[in-house]
N, C-alpha and C positions, 0 to 999 in steps of 0.2 A: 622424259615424256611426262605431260601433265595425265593428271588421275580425270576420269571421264566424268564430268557431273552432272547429272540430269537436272537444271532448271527448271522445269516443268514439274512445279506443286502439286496439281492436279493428280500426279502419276504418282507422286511423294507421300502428299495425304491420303487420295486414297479413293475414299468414298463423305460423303455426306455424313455419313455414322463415325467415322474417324474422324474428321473435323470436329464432329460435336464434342465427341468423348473429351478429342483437347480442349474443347473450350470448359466443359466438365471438368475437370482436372483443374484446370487456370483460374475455376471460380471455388474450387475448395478453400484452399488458403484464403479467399477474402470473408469467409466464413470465420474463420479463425481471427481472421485481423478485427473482426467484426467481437468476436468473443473478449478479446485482449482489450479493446475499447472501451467494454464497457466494465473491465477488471482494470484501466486505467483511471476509466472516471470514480469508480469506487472506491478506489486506493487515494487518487487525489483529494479526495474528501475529508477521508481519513486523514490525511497528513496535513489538511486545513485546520481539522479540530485539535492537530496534536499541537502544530503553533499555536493555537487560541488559547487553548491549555496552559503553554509555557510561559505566554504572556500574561496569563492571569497569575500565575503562582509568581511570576519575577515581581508584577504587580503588590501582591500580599508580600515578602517579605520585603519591598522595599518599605512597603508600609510599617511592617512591623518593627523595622528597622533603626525607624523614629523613635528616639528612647523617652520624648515626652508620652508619648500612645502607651496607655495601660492597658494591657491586654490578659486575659485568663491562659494560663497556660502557656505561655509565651515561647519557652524551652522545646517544648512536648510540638507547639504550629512549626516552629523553625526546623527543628528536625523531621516531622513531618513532608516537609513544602522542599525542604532538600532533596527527603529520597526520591519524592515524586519528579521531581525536575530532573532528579538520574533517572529515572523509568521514562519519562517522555522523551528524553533524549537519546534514550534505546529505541526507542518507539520509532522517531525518528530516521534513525538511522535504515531502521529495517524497510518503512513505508518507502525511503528513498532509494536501497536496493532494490525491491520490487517494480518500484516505477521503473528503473533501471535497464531491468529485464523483461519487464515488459512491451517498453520502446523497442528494445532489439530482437523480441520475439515478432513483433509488428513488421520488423524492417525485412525478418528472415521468410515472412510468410510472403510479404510483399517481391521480395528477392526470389523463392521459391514459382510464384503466379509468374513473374516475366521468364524466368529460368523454364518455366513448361512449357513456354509458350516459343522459345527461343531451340531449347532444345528440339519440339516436337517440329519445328520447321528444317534444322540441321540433321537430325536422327545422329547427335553426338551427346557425348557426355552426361550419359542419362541420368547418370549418380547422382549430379551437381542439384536437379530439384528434390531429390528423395534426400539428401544432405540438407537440404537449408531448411526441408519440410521436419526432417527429426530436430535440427538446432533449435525451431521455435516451438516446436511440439517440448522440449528441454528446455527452452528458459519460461515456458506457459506454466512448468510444472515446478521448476524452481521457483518463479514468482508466488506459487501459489504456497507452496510449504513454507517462505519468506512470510505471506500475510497469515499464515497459521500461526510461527512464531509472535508473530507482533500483535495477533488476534489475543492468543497466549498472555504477553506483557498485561495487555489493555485491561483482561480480567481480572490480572493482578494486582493491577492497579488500583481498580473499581474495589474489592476485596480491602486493600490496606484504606483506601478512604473510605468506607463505609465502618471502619474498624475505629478508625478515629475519630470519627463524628460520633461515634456508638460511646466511647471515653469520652468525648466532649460534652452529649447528653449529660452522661452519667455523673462529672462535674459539676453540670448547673443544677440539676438535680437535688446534689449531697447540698450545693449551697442555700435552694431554694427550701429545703427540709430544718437546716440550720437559723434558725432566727439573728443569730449573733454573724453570720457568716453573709446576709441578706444584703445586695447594697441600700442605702437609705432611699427611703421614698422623697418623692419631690416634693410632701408636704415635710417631711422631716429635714429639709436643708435650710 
């Protein structure tokens, strides 16, 4: 014998106040998706400057590279322009987990709205939206401690170049105090 099913929504839903509620419910998670979008495009940006970054330092040591280019300090730039292209490349990595997580925090929110919407018409498997609502609610939080660490990196970074530029100063300096050490002026060539 088949199980009785009452087809009539009407009698399922309810009331006008129930119907609403679901749609309240189904429009939370686009709230979210909404939050994660603009923690998308944030993060995209970010991982725009961290390529533009990497291509500038590939840029400088290939120049450097060039054994005719006399350059100050030449040892001290190249080990320089090394670690930093390892620090972007961290960098990298972590902006691209985050996007990561954030697409499938997006996907879980969006999976959660039809899920309430689906459930609240069957009155089954109720779990299944409060499951995809904590999965994105967990990778919204993951992503976020992800751009923490990389936020992390980024000052570090800022930190060791502003370190070097502070020794590079301080080199043109000693030479510009040094008269013998001076390069020649261009009435002196």
């Amino acid at each position: 014998m088949l199980p009785d099913f009452d087809l009539n929504l009407d009698t399922r839903i309810g009331t006008l106040g129930t119907a609403l509620n679901i749609l309240t419910a189904m429009i939370t998670p686009a709230l979210l998706v909404s939050a994660c979008g603009t923690l998308i495009l944030s993060t995209s940006n970010r991982l725009a400057r961290v390529i533009d970054r990497l291509r500038k330092l590939s840029e400088h040591v290939e120049r450097l590279a060039n054994p005719a280019l006399v350059a100050e300090l030449r040892a001290e730039r190249l080990s320089f322009w090394r670690d930093e292209i390892d620090l972007q490349g961290a960098r990298l990595l972590l902006l691209q987990r985050a996007l990561t997580q954030l697409y499938l925090a997006v996907a879980a929110f969006v999976f959660t709205s039809v899920a309430i919407g689906v459930v609240s018409v069957s009155f089954r498997y109720y779990w299944i939206p409060v499951a995809l609502g904590i999965t994105g609610a967990l990778l919204m939080l993951s992503a976020a401690i992800t751009l923490l660490l990389e936020t992390r990196k980024s000052v570090r970074g800022m930190m060791a170049e502003t370190s070097f530029h502070l020794r590079l100063a301080r080199h043109h300096a000693a030479l510009s105090e040094d008269p013998a050490l001076r390069p020649p002026e261009e009435s002196d060539r």
